[in-house]
N, C-alpha and C positions, 0 to 999 in steps of 0.2 A: 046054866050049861049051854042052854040055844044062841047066849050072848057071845061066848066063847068061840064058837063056832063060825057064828058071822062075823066076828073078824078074826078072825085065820082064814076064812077064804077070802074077804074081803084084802086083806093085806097081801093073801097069794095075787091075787088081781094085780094091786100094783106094785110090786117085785116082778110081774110079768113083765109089766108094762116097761116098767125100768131096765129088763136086761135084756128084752124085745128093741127098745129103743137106743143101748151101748150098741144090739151088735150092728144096727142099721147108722151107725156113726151119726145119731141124732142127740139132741140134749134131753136125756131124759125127764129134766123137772119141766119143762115146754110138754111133755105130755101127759104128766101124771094131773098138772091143775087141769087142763081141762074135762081129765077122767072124775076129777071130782064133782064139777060144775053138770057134767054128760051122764055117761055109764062109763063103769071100767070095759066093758064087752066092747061095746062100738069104738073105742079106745084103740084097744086091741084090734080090730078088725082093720079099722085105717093105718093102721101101722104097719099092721103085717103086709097089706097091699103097695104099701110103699116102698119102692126101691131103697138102696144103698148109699147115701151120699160115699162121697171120692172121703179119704183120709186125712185129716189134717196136716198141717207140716207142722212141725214145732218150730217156734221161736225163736228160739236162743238160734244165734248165728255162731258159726264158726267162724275165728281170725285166721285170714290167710297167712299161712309165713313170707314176709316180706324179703325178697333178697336184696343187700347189700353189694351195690360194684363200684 
C-alpha cells in the first residue's frame, strides 16, 4: 500500500511539473528529465521562479492572394 502512494505523489510531482511548464510556454519534457536526475521539489521551484517565455507563432504560412492585372 505505502508503494501505491509513492507513486501517485511522485507522479503528482511531474504532472506538476509538466503543466507548470505548458503554462510558462516552456517544453515540458526539458524539465521533467532533469526532475529525475534532481528532485521533483527544486524542479518545481526553478520553474515556478521563471518568467513567461513570449508564445510561439506557428508555422504554417498563409498564401497571399496574388492579384492579377
Amino acid at each position: 500500500m505505502e508503494w501505491l502512494i509513492i507513486i501517485i505523489v511522485a507522479g503528482a510531482f511531474y504532472y506538476g511539473i509538466y503543466r507548470l511548464a505548458l503554462s510558462k510556454n516552456r517544453n515540458p519534457w526539458n524539465w521533467i528529465l532533469p526532475a529525475l536526475l534532481i528532485s521533483p521539489l527544486i524542479i518545481i521551484i526553478i520553474l515556478a521562479c521563471c518568467s513567461s517565455l513570449p508564445k510561439k507563432k506557428s508555422t504554417t504560412r498563409r498564401k497571399k492572394n496574388k492579384r492579377r492585372g
